[in-house]
C-alpha positions as CSV (number, residue, x, y, z in Angstrom):
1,X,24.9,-15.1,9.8
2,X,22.3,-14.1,6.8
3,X,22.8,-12.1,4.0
4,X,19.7,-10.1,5.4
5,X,17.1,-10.0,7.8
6,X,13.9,-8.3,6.7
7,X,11.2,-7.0,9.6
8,X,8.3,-7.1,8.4
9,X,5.9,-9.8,6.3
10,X,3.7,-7.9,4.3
11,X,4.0,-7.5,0.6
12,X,7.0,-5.0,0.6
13,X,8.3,-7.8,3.2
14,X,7.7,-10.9,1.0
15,X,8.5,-9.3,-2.0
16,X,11.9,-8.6,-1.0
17,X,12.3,-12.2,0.3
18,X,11.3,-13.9,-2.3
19,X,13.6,-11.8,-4.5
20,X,16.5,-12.1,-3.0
21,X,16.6,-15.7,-1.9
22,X,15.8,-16.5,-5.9
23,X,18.8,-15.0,-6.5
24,X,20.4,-17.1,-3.9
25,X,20.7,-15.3,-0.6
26,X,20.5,-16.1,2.9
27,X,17.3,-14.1,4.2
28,X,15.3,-14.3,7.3
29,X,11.4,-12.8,7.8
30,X,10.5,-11.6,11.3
31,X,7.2,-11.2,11.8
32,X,5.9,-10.1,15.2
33,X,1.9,-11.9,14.3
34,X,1.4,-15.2,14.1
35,X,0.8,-15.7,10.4
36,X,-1.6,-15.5,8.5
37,X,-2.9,-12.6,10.2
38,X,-5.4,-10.1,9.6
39,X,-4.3,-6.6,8.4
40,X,-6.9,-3.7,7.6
41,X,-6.8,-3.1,4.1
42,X,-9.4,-1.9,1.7
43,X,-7.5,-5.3,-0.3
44,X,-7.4,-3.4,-4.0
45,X,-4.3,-4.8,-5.8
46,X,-3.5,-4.1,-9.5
47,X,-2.7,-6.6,-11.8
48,X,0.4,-5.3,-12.8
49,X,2.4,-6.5,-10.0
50,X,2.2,-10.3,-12.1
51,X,5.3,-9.1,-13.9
52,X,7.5,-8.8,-11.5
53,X,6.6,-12.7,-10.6
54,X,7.1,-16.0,-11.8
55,X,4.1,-17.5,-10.4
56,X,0.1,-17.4,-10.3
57,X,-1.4,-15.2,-7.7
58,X,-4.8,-16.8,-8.6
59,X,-5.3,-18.6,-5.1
60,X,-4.6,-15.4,-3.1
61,X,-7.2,-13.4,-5.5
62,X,-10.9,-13.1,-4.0
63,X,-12.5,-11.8,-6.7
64,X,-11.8,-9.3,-9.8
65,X,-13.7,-6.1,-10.2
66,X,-14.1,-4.5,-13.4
67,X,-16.7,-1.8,-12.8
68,X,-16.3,1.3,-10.7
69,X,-19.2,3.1,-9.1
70,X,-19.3,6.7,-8.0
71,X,-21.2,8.8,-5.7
72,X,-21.3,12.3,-4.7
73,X,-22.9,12.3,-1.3
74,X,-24.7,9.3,-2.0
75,X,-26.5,10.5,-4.7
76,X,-25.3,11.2,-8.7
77,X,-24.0,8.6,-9.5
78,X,-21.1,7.4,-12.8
79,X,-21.2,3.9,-13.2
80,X,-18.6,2.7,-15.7
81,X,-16.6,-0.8,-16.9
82,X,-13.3,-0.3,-17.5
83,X,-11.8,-0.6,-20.7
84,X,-8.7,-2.6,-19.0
85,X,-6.7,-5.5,-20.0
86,X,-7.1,-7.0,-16.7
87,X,-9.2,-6.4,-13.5
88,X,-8.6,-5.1,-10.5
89,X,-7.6,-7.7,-7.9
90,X,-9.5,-7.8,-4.8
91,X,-8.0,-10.2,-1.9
92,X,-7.8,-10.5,2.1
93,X,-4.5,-9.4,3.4
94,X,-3.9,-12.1,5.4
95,X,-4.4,-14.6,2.6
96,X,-2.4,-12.3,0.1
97,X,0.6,-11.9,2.6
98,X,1.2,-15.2,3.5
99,X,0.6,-16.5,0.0
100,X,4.0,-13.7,-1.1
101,X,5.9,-15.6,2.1
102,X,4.9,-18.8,1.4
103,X,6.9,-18.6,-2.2
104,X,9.4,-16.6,-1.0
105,X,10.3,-20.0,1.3
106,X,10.0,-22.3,-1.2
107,X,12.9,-20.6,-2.7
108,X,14.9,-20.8,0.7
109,X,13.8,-17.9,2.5
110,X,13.1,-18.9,6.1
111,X,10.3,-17.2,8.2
112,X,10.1,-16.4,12.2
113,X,6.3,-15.5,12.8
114,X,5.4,-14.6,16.2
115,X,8.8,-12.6,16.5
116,X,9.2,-9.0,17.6
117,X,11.9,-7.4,17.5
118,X,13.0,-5.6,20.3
119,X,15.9,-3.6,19.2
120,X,18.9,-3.4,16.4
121,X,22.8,-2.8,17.2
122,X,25.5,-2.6,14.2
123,X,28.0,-4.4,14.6
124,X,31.1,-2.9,12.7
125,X,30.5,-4.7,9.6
126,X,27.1,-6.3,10.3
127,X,23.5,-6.1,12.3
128,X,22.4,-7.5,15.3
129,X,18.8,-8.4,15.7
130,X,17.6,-8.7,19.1
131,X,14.3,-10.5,19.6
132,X,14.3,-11.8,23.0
133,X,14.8,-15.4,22.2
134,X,18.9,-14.7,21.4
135,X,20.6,-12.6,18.7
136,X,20.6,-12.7,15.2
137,X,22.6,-11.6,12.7
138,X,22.8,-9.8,9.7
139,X,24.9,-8.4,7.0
140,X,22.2,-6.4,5.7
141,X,18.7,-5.5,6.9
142,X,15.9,-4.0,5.2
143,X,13.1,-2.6,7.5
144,X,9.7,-3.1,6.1
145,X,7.4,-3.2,9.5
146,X,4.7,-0.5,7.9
147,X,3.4,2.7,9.7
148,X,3.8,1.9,13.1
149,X,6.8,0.2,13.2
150,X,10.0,1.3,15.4
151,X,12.6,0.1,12.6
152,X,13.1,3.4,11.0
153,X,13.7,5.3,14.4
154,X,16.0,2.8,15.0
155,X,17.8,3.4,12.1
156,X,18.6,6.6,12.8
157,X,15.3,8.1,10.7
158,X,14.3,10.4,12.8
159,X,11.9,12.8,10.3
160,X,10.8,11.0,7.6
161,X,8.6,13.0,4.7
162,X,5.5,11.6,5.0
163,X,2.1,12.6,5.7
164,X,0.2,10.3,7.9
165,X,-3.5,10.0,6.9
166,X,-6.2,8.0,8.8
167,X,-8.1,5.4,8.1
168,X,-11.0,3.3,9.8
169,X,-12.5,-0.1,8.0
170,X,-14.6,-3.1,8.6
171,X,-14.8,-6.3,6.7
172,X,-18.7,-7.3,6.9
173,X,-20.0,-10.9,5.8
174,X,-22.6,-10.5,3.6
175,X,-23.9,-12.6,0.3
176,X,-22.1,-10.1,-2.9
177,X,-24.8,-9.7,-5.2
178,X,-22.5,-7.9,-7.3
179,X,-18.4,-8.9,-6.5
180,X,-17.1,-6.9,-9.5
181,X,-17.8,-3.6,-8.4
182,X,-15.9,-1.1,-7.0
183,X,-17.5,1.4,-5.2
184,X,-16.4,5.1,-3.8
185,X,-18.2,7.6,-2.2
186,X,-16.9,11.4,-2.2
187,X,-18.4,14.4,-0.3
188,X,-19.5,13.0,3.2
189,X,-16.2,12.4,4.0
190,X,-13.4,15.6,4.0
191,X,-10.3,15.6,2.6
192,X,-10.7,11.6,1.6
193,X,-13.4,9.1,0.3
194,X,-15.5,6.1,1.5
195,X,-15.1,2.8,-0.4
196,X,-16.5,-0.5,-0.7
197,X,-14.5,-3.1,-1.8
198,X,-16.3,-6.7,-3.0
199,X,-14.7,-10.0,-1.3
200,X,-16.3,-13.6,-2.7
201,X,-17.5,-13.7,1.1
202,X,-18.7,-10.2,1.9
203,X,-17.2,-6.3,1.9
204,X,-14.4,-4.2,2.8
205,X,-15.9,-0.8,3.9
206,X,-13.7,1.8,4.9
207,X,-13.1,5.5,5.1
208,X,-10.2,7.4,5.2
209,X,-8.5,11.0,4.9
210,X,-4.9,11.7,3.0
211,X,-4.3,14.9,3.6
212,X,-5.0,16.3,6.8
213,X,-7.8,18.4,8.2
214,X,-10.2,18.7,11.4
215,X,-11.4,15.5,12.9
216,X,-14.2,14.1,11.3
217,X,-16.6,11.3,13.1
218,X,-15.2,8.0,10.9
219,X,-17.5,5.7,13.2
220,X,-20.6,7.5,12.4
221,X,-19.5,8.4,9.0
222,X,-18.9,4.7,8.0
223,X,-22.6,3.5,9.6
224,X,-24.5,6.1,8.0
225,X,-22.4,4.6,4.5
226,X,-22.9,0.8,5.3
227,X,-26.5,1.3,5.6
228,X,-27.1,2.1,2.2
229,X,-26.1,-1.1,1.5
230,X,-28.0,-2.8,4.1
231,X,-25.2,-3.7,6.0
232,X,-25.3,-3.5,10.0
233,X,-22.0,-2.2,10.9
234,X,-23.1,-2.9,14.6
235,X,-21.8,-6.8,14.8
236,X,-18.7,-5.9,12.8
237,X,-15.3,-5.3,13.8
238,X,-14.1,-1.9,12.8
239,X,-10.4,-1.1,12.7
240,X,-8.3,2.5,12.8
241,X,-5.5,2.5,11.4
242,X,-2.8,5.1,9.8
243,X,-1.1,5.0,6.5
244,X,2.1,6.7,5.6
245,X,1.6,8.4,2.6
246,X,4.4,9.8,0.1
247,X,5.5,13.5,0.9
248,X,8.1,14.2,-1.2
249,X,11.4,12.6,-2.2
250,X,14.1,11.9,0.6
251,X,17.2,9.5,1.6
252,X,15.8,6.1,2.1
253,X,19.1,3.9,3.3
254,X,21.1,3.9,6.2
255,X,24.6,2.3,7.0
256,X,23.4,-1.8,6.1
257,X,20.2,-1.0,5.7
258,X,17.8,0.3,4.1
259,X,13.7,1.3,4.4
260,X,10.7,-0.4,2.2
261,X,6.8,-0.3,1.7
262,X,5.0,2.0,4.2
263,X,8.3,2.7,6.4
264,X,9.3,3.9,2.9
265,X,6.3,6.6,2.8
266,X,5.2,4.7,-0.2
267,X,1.0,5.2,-0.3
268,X,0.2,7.1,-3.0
269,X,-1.3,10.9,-1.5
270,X,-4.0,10.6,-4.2
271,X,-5.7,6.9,-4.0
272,X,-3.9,5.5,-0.7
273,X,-2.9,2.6,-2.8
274,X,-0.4,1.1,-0.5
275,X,0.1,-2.5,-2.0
276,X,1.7,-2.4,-5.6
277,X,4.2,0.7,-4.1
278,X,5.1,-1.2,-1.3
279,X,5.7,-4.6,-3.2
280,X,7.8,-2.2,-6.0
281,X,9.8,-1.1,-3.2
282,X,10.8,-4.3,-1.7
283,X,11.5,-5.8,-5.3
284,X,14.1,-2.8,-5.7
285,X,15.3,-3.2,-1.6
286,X,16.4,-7.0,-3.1
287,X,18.2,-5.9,-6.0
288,X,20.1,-3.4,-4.0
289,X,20.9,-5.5,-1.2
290,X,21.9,-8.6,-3.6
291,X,24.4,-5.8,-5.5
292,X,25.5,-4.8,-2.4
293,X,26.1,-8.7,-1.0
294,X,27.6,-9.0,-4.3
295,X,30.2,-6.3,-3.5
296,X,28.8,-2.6,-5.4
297,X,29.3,-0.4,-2.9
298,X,26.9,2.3,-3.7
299,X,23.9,0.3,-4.2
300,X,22.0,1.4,-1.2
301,X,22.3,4.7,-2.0
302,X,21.1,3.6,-5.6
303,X,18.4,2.5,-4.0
304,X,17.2,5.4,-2.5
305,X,17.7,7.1,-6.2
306,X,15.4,4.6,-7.6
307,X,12.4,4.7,-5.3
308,X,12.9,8.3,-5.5
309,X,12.9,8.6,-9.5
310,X,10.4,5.9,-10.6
311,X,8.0,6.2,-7.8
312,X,8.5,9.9,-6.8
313,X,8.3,11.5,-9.7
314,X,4.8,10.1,-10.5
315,X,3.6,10.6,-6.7
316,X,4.6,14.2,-7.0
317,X,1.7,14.5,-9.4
318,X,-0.4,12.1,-7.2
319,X,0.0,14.8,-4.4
320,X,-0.8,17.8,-6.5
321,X,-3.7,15.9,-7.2
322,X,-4.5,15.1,-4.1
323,X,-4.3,18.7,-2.6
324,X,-6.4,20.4,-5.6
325,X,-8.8,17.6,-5.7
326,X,-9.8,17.3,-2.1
327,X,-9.7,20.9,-1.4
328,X,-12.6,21.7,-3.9
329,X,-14.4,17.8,-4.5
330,X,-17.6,18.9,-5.4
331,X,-15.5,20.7,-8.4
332,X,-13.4,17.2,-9.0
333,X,-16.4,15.3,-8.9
334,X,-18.2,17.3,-11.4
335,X,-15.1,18.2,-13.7
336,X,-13.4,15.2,-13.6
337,X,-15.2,11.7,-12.2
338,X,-18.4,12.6,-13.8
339,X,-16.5,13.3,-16.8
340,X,-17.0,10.6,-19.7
341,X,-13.3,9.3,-19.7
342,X,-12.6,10.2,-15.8
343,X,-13.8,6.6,-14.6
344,X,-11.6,4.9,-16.8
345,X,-8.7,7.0,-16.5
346,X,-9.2,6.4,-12.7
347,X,-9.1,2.3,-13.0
348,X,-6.4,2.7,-15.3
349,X,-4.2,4.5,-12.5
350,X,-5.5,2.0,-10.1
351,X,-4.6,-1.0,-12.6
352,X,-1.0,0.2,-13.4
353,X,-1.8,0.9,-16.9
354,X,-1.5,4.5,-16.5
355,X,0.4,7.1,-15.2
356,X,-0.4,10.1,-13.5
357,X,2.1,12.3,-15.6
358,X,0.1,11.5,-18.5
359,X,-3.1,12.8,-17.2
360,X,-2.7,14.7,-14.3
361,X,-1.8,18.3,-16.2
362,X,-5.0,18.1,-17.6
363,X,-6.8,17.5,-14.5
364,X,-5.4,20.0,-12.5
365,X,-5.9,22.6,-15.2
366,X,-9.5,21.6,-15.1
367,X,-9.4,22.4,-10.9
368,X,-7.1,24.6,-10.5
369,X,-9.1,28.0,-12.4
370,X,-12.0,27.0,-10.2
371,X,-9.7,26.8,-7.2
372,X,-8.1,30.1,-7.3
């Protein structure tokens, strides 16, 4: 029996692995892809996650972007460099994940790839995993399958808080003439943005919507954006996907077990940043599970206490963002990206070197009288 079996192998996943089998415990990865695998992702990672590591992410970094561009339909643009300690990471998903697993099993953690798991059943004092190659057990489980996944309706998580935004992207080879720019696009696109994302081999391009509103034409949307940087969309693979984005504090563990990264409702309502909230999460889901291993009997619910305090509280002001900016862009863009300091306040939210409760009362005092 292990300590814990975590679903799931992206970086809330392999976070939480490598965590807790550093600190000695059993723990098994189920992953239903063969890995590595691809993953849609826009692949923007801030540098801040190296502290909460003991190792160089350097091989599973593409490239570094410094610069951020912005356009209001396609045309005024605010070109700035951020003033940051260190750039934005830019990597492939299924480079990035699989790097996290791989060092979470060189400190013991052992992987199943190409595993689905077909359904959970507690056990009196632990789980059972059923995969349809044979149980497997579990004192502990932490479910950390992303936006699709079944894990949380298993649980017994019937209505999560979250709101589920849409995305659609396409990774495009192409030779970078410039891999240190980050690029966003506001106004074509309601109630969201269009980015494009430098690779060392080519771009991540991608549009998405965070907080609701009519159906828009994303395929359509995302040529008409791709051509402006000669790109032919037409040979390219594009992918939908959905992204759970926070909506408001709420009870993340269960009897055993407990939720992490996008099952968590994680993304952040403002940027969709999905990767350093959903690593956070499963470096918190291993502490609480090794306290509870270890015998504290409340540390689940801790857990929920945590993501909830320390990630909440800031998201809260992510969403309020969120819902003033998108509702009246053409006001955000003027008031606040074209502003002098707005770029650089903007990387240093994406970077991790600043929070929104330092900036956000500002901004939304600067929206709001315009709003109504």
């Amino acid at each position: 029996m292990y300590d814990c079996i975590i679903v799931g192998a992206g970086p809330a996943g392999g976070s939480a692995a490598y965590h807790l089998a550093k600190r000695g415990r059993s723990v098994l990865v189920l992953e239903k892809e063969s890995l590595p695998r691809y993953k849609p992702c826009g692949g923007g990672v801030s540098p801040a996650i190296a502290k909460w590591f003991d190792f160089d992410f350097s091989p599973a970094i593409s490239v570094k972007a410094d610069t951020l561009r912005c356009t209001w339909k396609m045309e005024d643009p605010v070109e700035s460099k951020l003033e940051i300690s260190e750039p934005v990471w830019m990597v492939r998903r299924d480079v990035f994940d699989n790097f996290l697993i791989e060092q979470a099993k060189k400190q013991g953690a052992e992987l199943k790839d190409n595993t689905e798991v077909k359904g959970i059943e507690f056990k009196g004092d632990h789980w059972e995993v059923d995969t349809g190659y044979g149980p497997l057990s579990a004192r502990y489980l932490i479910a950390a399958d992303g936006a699709k996944g079944s894990m949380a309706k298993w649980l017994g998580f019937k209505e999560r808080k979250r709101r589920l935004a849409a995305a659609l992207e396409a990774e495009v080879s192409a030779d970078i003439k410039d891999a240190s720019t980050l690029h966003f696009e506001f106004g074509i696109v309601k109630n969201g943005y269009i980015w494009n994302f430098p690779k060392a081999d080519g771009y991540s391009i991608g549009v998405g919507t965070f907080i609701g509103g009519g159906k828009q034409d994303f395929k359509k949307i995302l040529d008409q954006y791709a051509s402006s940087f000669n790109v032919d969309l037409k040979s390219a693979k594009q992918y939908g996907h959905p992204l759970c984005v926070w909506d408001g504090n709420q009870k993340l563990h269960t009897q055993n077990a407990i939720l992490a990264g996008e099952a968590a409702c994680v993304v952040d309502p403002f940027t969709a940043e999905g990767i350093r909230p959903s690593i956070f999460s499963g470096i918190k889901a291993a502490e609480a599970i090794d306290k509870a291993v270890g015998g504290e009997v409340d540390a689940l619910e801790k857990y929920s206490q945590i993501i909830n305090d320390e990630w909440g509280s800031e998201m809260s002001w992510a969403k309020k963002l969120a819902g003033a900016f998108y509702r009246f862009p053409g006001i955000g863009y003027k008031v606040g990206v074209k502003r002098p300091s707005g770029a650089q306040i903007m990387g240093k939210i994406l970077c991790g070197e600043l929070r929104y409760g330092e900036v956000s009362g500002r901004a939304l005092r600067r929206l709001v009288p315009f709003g109504g």
